[in-house]
C-alpha positions as CSV (number, residue, x, y, z in Angstrom):
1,X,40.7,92.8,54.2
2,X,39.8,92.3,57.8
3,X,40.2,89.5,59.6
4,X,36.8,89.2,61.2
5,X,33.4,87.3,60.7
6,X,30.5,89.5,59.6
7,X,27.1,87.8,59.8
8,X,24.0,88.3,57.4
9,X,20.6,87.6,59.5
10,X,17.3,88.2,59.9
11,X,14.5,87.8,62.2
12,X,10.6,89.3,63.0
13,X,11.0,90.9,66.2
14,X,7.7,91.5,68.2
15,X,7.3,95.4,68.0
16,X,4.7,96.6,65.7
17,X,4.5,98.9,63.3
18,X,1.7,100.9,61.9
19,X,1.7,100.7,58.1
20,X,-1.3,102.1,55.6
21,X,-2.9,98.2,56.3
22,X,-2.5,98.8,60.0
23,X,-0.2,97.5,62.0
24,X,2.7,94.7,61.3
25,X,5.7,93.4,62.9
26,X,8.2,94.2,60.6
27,X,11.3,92.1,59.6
28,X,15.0,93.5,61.2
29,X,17.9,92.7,58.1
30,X,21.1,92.9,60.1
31,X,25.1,93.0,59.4
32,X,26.4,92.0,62.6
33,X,30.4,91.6,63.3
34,X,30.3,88.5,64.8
35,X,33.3,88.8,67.3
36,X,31.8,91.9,68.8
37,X,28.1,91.4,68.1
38,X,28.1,95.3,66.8
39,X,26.0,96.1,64.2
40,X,27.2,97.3,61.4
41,X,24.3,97.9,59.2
42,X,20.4,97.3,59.1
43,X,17.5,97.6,57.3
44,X,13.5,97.2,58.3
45,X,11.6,95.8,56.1
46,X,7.5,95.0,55.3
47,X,8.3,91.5,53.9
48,X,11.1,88.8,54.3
49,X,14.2,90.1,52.7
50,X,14.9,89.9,48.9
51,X,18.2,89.2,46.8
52,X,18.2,93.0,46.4
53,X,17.7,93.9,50.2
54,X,20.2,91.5,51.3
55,X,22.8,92.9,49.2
56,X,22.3,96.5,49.9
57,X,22.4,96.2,53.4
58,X,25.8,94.6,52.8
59,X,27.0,97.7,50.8
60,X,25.8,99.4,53.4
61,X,27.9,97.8,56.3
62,X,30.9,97.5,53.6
63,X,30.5,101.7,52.7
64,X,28.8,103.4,55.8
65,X,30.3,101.0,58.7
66,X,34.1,102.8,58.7
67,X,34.6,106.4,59.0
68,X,37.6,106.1,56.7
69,X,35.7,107.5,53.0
70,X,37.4,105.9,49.8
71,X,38.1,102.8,51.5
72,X,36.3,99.6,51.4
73,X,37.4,97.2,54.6
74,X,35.5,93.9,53.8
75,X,35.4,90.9,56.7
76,X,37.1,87.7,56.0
77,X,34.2,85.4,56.2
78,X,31.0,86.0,56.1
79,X,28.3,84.0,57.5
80,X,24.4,84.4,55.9
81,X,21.6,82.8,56.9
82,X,19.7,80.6,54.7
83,X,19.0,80.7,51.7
84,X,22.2,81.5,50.8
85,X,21.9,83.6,47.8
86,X,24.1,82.6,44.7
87,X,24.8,86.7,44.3
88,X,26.5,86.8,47.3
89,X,28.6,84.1,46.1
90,X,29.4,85.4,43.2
91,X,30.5,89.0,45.3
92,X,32.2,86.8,47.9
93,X,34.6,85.3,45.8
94,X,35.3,88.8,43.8
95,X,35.9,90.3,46.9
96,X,38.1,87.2,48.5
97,X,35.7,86.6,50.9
98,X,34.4,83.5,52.4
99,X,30.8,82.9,52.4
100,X,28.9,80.3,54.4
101,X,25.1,79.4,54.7
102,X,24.1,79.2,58.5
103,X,21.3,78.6,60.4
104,X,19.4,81.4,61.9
105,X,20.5,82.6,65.5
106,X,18.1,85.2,67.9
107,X,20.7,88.3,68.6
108,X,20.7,88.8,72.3
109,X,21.0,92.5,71.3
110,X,17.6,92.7,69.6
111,X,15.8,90.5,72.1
112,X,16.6,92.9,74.9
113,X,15.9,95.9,72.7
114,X,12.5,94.0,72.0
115,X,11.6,94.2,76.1
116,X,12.6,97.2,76.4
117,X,9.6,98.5,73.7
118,X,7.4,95.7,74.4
119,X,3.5,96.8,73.5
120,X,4.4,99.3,72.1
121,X,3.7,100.2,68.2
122,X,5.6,102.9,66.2
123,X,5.4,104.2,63.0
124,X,8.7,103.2,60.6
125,X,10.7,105.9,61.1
126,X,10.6,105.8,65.0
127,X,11.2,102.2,64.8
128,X,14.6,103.0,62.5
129,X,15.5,105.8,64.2
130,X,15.0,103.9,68.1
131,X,16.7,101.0,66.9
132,X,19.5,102.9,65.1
133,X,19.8,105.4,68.6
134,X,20.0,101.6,70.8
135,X,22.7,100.7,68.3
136,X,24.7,103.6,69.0
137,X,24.0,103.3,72.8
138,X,25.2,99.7,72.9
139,X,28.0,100.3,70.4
140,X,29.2,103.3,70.0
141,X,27.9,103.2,66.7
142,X,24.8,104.5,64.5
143,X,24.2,102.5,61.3
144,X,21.4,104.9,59.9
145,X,23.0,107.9,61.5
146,X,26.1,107.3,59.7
147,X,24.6,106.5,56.5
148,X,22.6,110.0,56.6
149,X,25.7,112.1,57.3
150,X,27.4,110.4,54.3
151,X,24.6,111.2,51.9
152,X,24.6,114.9,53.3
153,X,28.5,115.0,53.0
154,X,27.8,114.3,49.2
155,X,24.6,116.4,48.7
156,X,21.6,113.6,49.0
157,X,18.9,113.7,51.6
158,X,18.0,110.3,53.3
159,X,14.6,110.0,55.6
């Protein structure tokens, strides 16, 4: 177990993406550590995030987030944004984790990324990809990047 605060948010940034019913802005499902503000794991998505994409975005940042295979290394705490969901609950207290409903926060991180592409639209997998490359400028760390090496390691292909 680590001793550190991950935290569960989401948010519409302003950056469009073309989809087959135009164009949208899409909604940005982040794992964040909270001390460091690095993200650990993310997902874009057409609608607001589900039970289901909630969770695998934290299996995600629990699987992909350490280079250290075989090993899970789950935070401390963990802080969601509400509605807190009564799954993650139920995981938080099988994995000795403390879970807490908070309110939604902007991520200075995204807002700057957000200028930085403003009027600008992209299809979904430039928008992952940019994202997932700022990440790794900012932090050190991919969250898609690593997740594709770790399906190739085992065999799968990820787009």
């Amino acid at each position: 177990m680590q001793e550190t605060t991950w935290r569960i948010s989401w948010q519409e940034p302003s950056v469009r993406v073309r989809t087959t019913q135009g164009t949208r802005k899409p909604f940005l499902l982040l794992v964040s550590d909270e001390t460091t503000g690095k993200i650990l794991a993310f997902g874009s998505l057409q609608d607001p995030p589900g039970e289901a994409d909630i969770l695998l975005v934290l299996f995600d940042a629990l699987v992909f987030a350490r280079q250290d295979s075989g090993h899970l290394y789950p935070p401390a705490h963990l802080c969601v944004q509400h509605p807190l969901l009564s799954e993650l609950l139920r995981a938080g207290k099988s994995l000795d984790i403390t879970v807490e409903e908070v309110v939604p926060q902007t991520i200075p991180f995204v807002q700057q990324w957000e200028r930085d592409l403003a009027e600008r639209v992209l299809d979904r997998i430039q928008y992952t990809r940019l994202f997932d490359r700022a990440c790794e400028r900012t932090f050190g760390y991919a969250p898609f990047l690593a997740k594709q090496q770790a399906a190739r390691r085992v065999g799968l292909w990820m787009r």
